[in-house]
N, C-alpha and C positions, 0 to 999 in steps of 0.2 A: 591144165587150165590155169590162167593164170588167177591170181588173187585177189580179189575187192578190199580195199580197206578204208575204213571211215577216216578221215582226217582228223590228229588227234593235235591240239593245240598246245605246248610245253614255252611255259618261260623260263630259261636258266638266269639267274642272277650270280652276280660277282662272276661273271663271264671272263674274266682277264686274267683267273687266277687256274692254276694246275687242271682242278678238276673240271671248270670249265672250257678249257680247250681240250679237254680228254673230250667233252660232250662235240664241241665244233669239230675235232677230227672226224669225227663217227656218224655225222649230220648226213651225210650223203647216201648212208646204206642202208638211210630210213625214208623213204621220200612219202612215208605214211605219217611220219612226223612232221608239222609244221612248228620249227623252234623259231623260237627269239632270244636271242641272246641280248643280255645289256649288263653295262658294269656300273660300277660305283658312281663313276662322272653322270651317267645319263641316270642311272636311281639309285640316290643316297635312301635306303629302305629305314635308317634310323628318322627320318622326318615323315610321317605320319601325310602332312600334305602330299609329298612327294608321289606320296605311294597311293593314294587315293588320285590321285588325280594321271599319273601313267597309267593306273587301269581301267578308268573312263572309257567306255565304249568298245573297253577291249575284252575277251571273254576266254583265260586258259583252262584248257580242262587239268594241266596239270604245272603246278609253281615247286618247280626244283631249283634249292635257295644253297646257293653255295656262295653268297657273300658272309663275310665273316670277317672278325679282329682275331687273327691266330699267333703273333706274335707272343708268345708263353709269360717270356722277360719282363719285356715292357710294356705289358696290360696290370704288372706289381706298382708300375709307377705312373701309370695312369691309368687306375680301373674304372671311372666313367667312360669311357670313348669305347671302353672294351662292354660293358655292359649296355653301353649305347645302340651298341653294331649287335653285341651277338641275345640281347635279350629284348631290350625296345621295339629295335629292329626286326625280330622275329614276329613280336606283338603286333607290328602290325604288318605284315605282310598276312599273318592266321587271322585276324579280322576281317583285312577284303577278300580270302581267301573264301571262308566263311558267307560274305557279305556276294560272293560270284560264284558259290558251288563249285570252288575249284578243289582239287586236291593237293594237299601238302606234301612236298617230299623234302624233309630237312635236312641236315649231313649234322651230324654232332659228332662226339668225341669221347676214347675211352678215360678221357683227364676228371670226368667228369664219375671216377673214381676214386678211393685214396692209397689205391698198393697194396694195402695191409695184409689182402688174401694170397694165398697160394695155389688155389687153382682159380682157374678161368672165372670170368666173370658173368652173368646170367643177364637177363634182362630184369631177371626180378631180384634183384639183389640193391640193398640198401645203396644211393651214391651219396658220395662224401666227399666232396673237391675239395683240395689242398692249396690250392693256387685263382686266382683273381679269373684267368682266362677259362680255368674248370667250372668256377662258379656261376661265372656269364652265361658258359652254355647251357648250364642245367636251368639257371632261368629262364632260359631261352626255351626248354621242354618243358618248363612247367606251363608257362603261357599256350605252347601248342596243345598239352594236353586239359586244357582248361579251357580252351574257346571251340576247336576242332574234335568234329569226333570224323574227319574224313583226310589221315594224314598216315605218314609215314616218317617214323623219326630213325635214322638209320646213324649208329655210331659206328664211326672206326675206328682206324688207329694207325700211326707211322706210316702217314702216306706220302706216294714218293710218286714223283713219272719223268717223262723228257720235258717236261715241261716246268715253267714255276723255281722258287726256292725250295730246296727241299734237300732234304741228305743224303742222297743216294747222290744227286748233282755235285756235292761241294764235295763229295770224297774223291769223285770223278775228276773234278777243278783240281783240288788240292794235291792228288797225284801225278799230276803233271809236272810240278814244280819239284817231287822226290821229296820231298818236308816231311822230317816225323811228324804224325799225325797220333794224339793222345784220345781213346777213347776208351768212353765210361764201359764198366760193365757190370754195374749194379743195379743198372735196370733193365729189368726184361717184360718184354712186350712182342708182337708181331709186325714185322712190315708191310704193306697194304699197296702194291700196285694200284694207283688211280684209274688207269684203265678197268681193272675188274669192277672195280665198284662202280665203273656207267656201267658197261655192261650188265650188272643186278639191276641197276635203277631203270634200264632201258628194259629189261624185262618185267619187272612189274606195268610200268605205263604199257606195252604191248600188249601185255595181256588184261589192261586195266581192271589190275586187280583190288580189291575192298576188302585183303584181309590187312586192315590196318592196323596200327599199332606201334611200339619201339621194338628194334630190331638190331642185333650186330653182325656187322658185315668186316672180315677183316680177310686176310690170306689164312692158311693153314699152318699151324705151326708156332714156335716160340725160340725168342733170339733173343740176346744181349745187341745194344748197340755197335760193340766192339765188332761180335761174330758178323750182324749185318754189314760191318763196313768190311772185312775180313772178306765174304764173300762177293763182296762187290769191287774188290779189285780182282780176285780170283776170275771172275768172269769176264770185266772188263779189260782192264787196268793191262799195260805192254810195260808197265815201268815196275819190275821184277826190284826196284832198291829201294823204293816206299817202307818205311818202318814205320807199324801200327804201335803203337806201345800203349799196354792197358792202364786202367787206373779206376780205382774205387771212389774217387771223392774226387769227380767233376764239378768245381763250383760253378753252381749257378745261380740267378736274382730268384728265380720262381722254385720253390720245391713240385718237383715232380713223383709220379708213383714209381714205386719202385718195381711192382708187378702189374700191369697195366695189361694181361693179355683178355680177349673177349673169349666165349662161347658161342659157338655158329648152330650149336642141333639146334634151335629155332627157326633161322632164318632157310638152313637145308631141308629141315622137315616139314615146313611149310609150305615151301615154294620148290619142292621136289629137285634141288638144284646140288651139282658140285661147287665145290670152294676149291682152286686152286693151290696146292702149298706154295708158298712163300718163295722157298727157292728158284721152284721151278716158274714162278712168275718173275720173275727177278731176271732168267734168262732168255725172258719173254722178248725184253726190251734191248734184247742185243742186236737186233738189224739195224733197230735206230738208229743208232751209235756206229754201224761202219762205214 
């Protein structure tokens, strides 16, 4: 028999970026979802008018907010526009959010630690951003957990898909040309297919679930940048003369964590789910690619 299902109404913002075209790939296998997609051009969500007045007579049961200033660098040299987008901006999307019974689903970030640990990081664990773009996001969940008690703040971490800038693309790029390629590997963290993380996010709205809260969603497992790009010509990559050559001391503008990996028994134990490891989602997005 076939299935009844309510129509469930989802806004994705910053629609033009990775994870929201993860979301428009995957539109069609939900025709119980009614999405809207829109991007920055159509709502700059740091303007409070803006945002008040696109949701005028419109009613989502669920605002999954993947706009954002994620550039790391150059939110050091211009940390208003970054705290504009990833903390203002939030503040008031969790206002009309609040103000329309909708529910929150936010995307944060594991920067929004400082590295210093050596194992995994918890949800309840003290954050301590290091960098301008960490700091933005953690304001950015403070305002959520300050105005909202009907949200979901979900951090991850080195995310990557077919889609967007990202570095799983530019090792992809870069190998084409055969160019030694210098990467760090003094920081370790996890990779995070985008695709998985709609995936969670489509599952919770499914089951429109109310165990709300902050949550970490990443792949399974812990890498060095180096070993991730390593593996990712391994799988992809035909140009067997690419030379990876490592390196301890990557300068960069923004200091970054140097252990940055998350803790999933919350988000698995909660929502009865597997987490994918890393690799074997990494060999996920190999059709893609032929």
């Amino acid at each position: 028999m076939k299935e009844n299902f309510k129509l469930i109404n989802v806004l994705v913002t910053g629609s033009n970026g990775q994870l929201g075209k993860c979301f428009q790939k995957i539109e069609k296998d939900y025709p119980f979802l009614n999405f809207c997609f829109i991007d920055s051009k159509e709502l700059n969500i740091s303007q409070e008018s803006q945002v008040q007045h696109f949701f005028k007579g419109k009613q989502f049961d669920f605002v999954i907010n993947c706009a954002a200033y994620t550039n790391v660098d150059k939110a050091e040299k211009e940390p208003e526009k970054a705290f504009l987008v990833n903390a203002e901006g939030v503040k008031n999307l969790a206002e009309v959010c609040k103000k329309n019974n909708s529910t929150l689903i936010h995307i944060s970030t594991d920067y929004v630690f400082d590295g210093e640990k050596q194992t995994p990081y918890t949800e309840n664990d003290v954050t301590n951003p290091i960098n301008v773009y960490g700091k933005s996001k953690r304001e950015g969940e403070k305002y959520i957990e300050k105005i909202l008690k009907k949200y979901f703040i979900i951090r991850t971490s080195w995310l990557y898909s077919e889609y967007g800038h990202n570095f799983f693309k530019t090792i992809l790029r870069k190998s084409e040309s055969e160019q030694q390629l210098s990467i760090i590997t003094s920081e370790k963290g996890t990779p995070t297919n985008a695709n998985d993380l709609v995936n969670f996010i489509i599952f919770i709205i499914k089951n429109q679930s109310k165990k709300y809260g902050i949550y970490h969603y990443s792949n399974l497992g812990e890498t060095t940048w180096y070993d991730f790009a390593k593996e990712i010509l391994r799988v992809f990559s035909k140009h067997d003369s690419v030379l990876l050559k490592k390196t301890d001391n990557y300068i960069t503008f923004a200091r970054r964590p140097r252990y940055s990996v998350l803790e999933k028994v919350k988000v698995k134990s909660t929502f009865d789910l597997s987490v994918p490891d890393w690799k074997n989602s990494l060999k996920s997005l190999y059709s893609v690619f032929q």
